[in-house]
C-alpha positions as CSV (number, residue, x, y, z in Angstrom):
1,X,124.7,123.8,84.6
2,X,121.6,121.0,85.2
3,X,122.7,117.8,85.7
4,X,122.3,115.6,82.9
5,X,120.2,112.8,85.1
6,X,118.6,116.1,86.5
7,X,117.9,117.2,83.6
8,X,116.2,114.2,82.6
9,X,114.1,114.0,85.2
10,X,112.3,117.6,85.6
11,X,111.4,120.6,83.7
12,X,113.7,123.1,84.9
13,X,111.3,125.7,84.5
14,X,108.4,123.7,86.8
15,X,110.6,123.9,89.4
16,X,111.2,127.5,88.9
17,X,107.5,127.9,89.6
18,X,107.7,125.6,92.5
19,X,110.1,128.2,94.1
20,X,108.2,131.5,93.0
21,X,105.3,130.1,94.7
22,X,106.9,129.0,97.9
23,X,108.8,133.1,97.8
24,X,105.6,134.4,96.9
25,X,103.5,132.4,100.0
26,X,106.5,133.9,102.1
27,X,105.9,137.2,101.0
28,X,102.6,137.0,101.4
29,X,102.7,135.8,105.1
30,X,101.3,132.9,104.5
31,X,104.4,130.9,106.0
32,X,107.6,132.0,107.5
33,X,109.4,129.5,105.2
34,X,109.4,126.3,104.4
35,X,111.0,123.1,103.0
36,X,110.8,121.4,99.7
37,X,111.7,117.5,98.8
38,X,110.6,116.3,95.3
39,X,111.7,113.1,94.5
40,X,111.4,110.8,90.9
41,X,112.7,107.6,90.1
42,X,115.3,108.3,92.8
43,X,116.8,112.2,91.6
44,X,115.5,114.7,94.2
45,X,115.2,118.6,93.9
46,X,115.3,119.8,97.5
47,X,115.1,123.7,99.1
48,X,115.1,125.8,102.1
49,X,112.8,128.9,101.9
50,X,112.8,132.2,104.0
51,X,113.0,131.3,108.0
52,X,112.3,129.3,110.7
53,X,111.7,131.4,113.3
54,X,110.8,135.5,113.2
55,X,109.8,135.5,117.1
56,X,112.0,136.2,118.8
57,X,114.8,136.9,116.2
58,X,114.9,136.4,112.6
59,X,116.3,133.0,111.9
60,X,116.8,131.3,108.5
61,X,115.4,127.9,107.2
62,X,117.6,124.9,106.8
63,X,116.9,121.8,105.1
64,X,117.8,120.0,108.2
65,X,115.3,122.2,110.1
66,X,113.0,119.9,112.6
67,X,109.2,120.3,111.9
68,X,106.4,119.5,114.1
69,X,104.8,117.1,111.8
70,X,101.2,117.7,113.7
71,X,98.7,115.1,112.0
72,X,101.3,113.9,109.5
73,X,101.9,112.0,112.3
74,X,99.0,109.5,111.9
75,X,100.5,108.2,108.7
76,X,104.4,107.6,109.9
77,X,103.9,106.8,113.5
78,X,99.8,105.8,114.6
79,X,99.2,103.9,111.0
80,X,102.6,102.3,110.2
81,X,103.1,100.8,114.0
82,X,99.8,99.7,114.3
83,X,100.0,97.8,110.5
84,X,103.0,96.5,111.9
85,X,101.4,94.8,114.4
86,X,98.8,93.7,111.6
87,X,101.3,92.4,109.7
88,X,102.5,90.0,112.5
89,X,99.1,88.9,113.5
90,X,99.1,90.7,116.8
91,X,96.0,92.9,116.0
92,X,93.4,92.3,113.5
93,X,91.6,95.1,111.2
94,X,87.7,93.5,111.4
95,X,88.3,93.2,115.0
96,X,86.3,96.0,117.5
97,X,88.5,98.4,119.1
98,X,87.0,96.3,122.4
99,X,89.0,93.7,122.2
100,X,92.3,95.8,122.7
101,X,90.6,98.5,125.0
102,X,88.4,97.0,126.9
103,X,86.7,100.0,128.3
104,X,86.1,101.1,124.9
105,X,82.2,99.9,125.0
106,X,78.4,101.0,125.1
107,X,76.5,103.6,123.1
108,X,77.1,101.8,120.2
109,X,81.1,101.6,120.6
110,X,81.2,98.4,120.9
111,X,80.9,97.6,116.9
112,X,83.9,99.8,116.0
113,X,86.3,98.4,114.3
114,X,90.2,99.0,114.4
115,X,89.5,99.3,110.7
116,X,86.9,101.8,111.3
117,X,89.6,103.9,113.2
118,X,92.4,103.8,110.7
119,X,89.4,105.1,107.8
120,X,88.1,107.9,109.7
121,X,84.7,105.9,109.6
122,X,84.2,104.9,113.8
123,X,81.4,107.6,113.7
124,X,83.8,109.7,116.9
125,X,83.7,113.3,116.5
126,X,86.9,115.6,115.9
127,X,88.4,115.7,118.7
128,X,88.1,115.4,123.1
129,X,87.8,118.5,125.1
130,X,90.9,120.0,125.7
131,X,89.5,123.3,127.9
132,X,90.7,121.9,131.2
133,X,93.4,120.8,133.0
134,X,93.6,117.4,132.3
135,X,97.0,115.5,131.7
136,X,98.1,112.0,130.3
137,X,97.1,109.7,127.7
138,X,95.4,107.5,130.3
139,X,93.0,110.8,131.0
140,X,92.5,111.1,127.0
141,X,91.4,107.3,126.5
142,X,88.9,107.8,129.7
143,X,87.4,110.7,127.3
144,X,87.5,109.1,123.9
145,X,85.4,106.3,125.9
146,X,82.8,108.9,127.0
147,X,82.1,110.6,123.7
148,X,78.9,110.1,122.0
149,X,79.5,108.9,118.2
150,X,78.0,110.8,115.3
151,X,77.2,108.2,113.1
152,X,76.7,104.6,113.0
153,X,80.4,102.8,112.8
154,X,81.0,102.3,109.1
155,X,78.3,104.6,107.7
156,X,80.3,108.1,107.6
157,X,83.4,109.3,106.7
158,X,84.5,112.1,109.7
159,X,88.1,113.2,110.4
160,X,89.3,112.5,113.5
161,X,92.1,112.8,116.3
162,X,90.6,110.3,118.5
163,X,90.6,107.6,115.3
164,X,94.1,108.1,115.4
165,X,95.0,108.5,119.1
166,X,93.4,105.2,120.2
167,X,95.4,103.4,117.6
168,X,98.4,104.3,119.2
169,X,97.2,103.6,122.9
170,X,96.1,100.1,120.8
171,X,99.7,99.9,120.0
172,X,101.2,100.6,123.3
173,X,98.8,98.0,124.9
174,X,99.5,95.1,122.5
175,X,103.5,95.6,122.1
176,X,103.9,96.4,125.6
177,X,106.1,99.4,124.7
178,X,105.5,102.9,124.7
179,X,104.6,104.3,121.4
180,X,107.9,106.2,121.1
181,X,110.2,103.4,121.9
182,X,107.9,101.0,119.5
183,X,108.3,103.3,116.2
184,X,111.9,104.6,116.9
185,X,112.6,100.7,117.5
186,X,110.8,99.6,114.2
187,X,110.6,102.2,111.9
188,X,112.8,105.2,112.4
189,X,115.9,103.1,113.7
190,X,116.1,100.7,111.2
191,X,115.3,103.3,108.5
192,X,118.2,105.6,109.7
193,X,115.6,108.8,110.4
194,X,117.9,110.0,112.7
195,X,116.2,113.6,113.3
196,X,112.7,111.9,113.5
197,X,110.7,111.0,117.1
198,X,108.4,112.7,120.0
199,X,109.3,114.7,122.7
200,X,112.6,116.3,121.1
201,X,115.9,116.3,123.3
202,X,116.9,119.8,124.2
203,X,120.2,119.8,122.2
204,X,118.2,119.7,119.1
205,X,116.0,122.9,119.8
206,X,118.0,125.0,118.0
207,X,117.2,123.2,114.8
208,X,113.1,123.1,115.5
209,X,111.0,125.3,113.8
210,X,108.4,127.5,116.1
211,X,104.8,127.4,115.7
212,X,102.3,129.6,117.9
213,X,103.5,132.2,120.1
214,X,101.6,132.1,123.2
215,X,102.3,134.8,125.8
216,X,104.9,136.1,124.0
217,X,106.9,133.3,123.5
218,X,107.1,131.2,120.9
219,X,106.2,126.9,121.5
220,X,109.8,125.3,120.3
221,X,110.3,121.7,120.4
222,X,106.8,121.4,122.4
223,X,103.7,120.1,120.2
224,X,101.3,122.6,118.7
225,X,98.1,120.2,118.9
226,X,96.4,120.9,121.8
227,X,95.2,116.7,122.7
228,X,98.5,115.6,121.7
229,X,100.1,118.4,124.6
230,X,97.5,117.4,127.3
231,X,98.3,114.2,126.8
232,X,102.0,114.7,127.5
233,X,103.4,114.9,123.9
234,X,103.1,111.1,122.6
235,X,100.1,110.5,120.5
236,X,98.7,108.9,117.6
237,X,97.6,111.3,116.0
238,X,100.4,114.1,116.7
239,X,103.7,115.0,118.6
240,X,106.0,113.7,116.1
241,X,109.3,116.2,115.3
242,X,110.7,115.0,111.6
243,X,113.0,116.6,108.7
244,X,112.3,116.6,105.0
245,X,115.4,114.4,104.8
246,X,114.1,111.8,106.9
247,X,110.5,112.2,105.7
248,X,112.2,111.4,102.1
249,X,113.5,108.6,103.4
250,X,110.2,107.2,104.6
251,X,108.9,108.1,101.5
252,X,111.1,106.0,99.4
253,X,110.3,103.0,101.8
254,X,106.7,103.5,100.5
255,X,107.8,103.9,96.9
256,X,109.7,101.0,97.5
257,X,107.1,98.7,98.8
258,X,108.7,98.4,102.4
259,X,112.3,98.1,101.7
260,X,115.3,100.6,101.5
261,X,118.9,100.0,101.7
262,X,118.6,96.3,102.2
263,X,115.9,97.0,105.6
264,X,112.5,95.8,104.7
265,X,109.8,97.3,107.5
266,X,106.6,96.3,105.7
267,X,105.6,93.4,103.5
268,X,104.7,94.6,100.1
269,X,100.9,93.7,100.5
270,X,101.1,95.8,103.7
271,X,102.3,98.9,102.0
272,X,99.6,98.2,99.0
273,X,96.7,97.1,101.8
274,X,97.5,100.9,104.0
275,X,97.5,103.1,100.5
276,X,94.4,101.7,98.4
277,X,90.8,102.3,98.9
278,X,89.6,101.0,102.0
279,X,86.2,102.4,102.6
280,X,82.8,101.5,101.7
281,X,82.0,102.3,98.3
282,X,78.7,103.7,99.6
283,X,81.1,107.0,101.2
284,X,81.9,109.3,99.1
285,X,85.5,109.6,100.8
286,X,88.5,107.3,99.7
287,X,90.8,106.6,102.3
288,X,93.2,104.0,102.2
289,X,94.0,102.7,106.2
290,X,95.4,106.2,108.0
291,X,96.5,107.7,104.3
292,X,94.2,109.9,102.2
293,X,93.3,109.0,98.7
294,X,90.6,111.2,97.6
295,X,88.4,113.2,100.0
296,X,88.5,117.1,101.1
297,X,91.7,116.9,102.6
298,X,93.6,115.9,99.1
299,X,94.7,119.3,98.1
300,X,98.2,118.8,98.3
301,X,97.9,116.0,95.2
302,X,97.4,118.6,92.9
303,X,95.1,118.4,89.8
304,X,97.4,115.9,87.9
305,X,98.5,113.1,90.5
306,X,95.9,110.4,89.7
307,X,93.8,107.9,91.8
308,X,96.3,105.5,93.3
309,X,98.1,108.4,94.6
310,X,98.1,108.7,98.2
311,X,99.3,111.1,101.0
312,X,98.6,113.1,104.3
313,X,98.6,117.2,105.2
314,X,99.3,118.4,108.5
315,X,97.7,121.4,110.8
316,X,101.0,123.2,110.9
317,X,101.5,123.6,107.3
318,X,103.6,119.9,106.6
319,X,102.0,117.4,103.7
320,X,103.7,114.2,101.9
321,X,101.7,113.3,98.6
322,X,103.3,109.9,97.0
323,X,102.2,108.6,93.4
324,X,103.4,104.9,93.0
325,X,102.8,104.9,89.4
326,X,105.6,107.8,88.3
327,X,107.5,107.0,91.1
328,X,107.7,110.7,92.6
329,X,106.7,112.1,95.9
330,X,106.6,115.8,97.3
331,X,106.9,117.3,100.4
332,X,106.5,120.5,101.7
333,X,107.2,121.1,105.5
334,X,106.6,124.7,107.3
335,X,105.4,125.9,110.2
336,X,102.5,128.3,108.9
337,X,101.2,129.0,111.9
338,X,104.4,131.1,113.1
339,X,104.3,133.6,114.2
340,X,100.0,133.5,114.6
341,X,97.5,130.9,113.0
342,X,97.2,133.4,110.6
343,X,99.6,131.7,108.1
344,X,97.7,129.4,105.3
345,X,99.4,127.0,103.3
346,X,96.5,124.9,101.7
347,X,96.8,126.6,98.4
348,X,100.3,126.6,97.9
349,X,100.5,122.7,98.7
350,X,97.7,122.2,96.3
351,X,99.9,124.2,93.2
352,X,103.4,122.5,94.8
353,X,101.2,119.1,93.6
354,X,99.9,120.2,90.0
355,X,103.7,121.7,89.4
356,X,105.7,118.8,90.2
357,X,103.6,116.5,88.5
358,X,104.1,118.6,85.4
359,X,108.1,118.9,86.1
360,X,108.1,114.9,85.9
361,X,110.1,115.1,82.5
362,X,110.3,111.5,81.0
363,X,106.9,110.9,82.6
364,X,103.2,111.9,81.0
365,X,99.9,111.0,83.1
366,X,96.7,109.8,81.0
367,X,93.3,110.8,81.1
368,X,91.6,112.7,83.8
369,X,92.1,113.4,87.5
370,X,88.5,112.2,88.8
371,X,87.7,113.9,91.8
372,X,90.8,116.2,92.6
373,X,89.8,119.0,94.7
């Protein structure tokens, strides 16, 4: 029998379709398994699907299975520390990149703003080679300084890794910490994300989900991205190891407009400055500072989830899609590229979005989803 409060809050036969999709990606090979969290006006439907590992023996998913988050990481540890530091009037958002990494000038460098890096809007490219044998983050700094930029600062909306990874060493410089003492210190700590951080501890490998096998052996507890793994597993942009339980709970701290259970991380204005449109109107791409609003990379918010929605997707098959005005977020964690890259998960987290915003029972959206892709 549904819970009567469960009941109230979801379609019962929505979330039946968020399953047979999930089974159905399985049984495709599109993912191994996977885990589900959806969450409105504080009721949560959550699931385990199929299994963690299949190399090197069948293993099953649990909901307290440890993802590698990949670029999720950008929104819950590069974004969130460095708009802590914002927030305190350590580091400022016009302010170019320069003044917190020196070395981070000529060739037209010298105009990027940390705001610029949070938007995906510093005119970098993708990413820094990652062909040879270099090591540390010191190493991948030296390169982001080198590249050439593709556009003009603030002209161009262009994902990038190096956005991201330079916030973090931004971070590290100005609090004087390394950027996994600073967010487990500030963020996951007080928020009591007890299964969330870099560079795993071995006693937890059991519980981490593979990705690629490489020379016939699967990476466990070791991150996927290949900058984030040069540059010894803490980065800005990747490395973090999180659950859907403790991604939930980060979740509902954004919902929540900083606070939960009594801990307030952010100022309200600081969760409502990071999630609404902070690019030029002249670029086609909304981003809000490290979250995505509406640009290529929305698929996971569906074709119902309005403008003022926000969220992120990561490589290895994770995404987090949060609308503030029904109070619901979902997200799906797997590891989709295990056994082989093979796996795709871009439209199943794009029909997990349209589902649960039509499971939302006491909840109708208006008018049109502008832009939804």
């Amino acid at each position: 029998m549904v819970p009567p409060l469960f009941a109230e809050a979801f379609h019962p036969e929505k979330l039946a379709a968020m399953d047979a999709a999930i089974l159905s990606a399985i049984s495709s090979n599109k993912c191994p398994g996977g885990v589900l969290w959806v969450e409105h006006n504080g009721t949560a439907y959550h699931k385990a699907y199929g299994h963690r590992a299949l190399v090197p023996a069948p293993e099953p998913m649990t909901e307290d299975t440890i993802f590698d988050a990949a670029s999720l990481t950008k929104v819950i540890a590069g974004t969130p520390a460095v708009m802590l530091l914002v927030e305190r009037g350590q580091v400022q958002l016009a302010a170019p990149v320069k003044t917190y990494i020196p070395e981070f000038t000529g060739d037209g460098r010298d105009d990027v703003t940390v705001k610029e890096l949070l938007t995906h809007t510093s005119g970098l490219p993708p990413d820094i080679e990652t062909k040879t044998d270099w090591h540390g983050q010191a190493e991948a700094v030296r390169k982001a300084c080198a590249v050439k930029l593709q556009s003009p600062p603030g002209t161009a909306f262009k994902y990038s890794d190096i956005n991201l990874f330079l916030t973090g060493e931004i971070v590290q410089r100005v609090s004087k910490l390394p950027l996994e003492v600073f967010v487990q210190r500030e963020i996951y700590g007080p928020l009591k994300m007890t299964d969330t951080g870099y560079l795993p501890p071995k006693e937890k490998l059991g519980r981490i989900a593979p990705t690629e096998v490489v020379d016939g052996k699967p990476w466990r507890g070791v991150v996927h991205d290949p900058t984030a793994r040069h540059m010894g597993g803490v980065a800005g942009h990747a490395g973090l190891f999180i659950t859907a339980p403790d991604l939930a709970r980060y979740a509902r701290m954004l919902l929540n407009l900083g606070e939960l259970d009594g801990v307030r991380i952010f100022k309200p204005e600081t969760v409502k400055l990071m999630t609404s449109v902070q690019t030029p109107p002249e670029i086609s791409a909304q981003r809000g500072l490290g979250w995505d609003i509406n640009s290529p990379y929305n698929g996971p918010r569906g074709e119902i989830f309005p403008l003022g929605s926000y969220g992120h997707t990561g490589w290895t098959g994770g995404s987090l899609w949060i609308d503030p005005a029904s109070k619901t977020f979902v997200i799906f964690l797997s590891n989709r590229n295990h056994p082989t890259e093979a796996g795709n998960v871009i439209p199943l987290r794009r029909r997990l979005g349209t589902l649960a915003a039509e499971a939302l029972a006491d909840y109708k959206f208006t008018g049109a989803n502008p832009g939804a892709k």
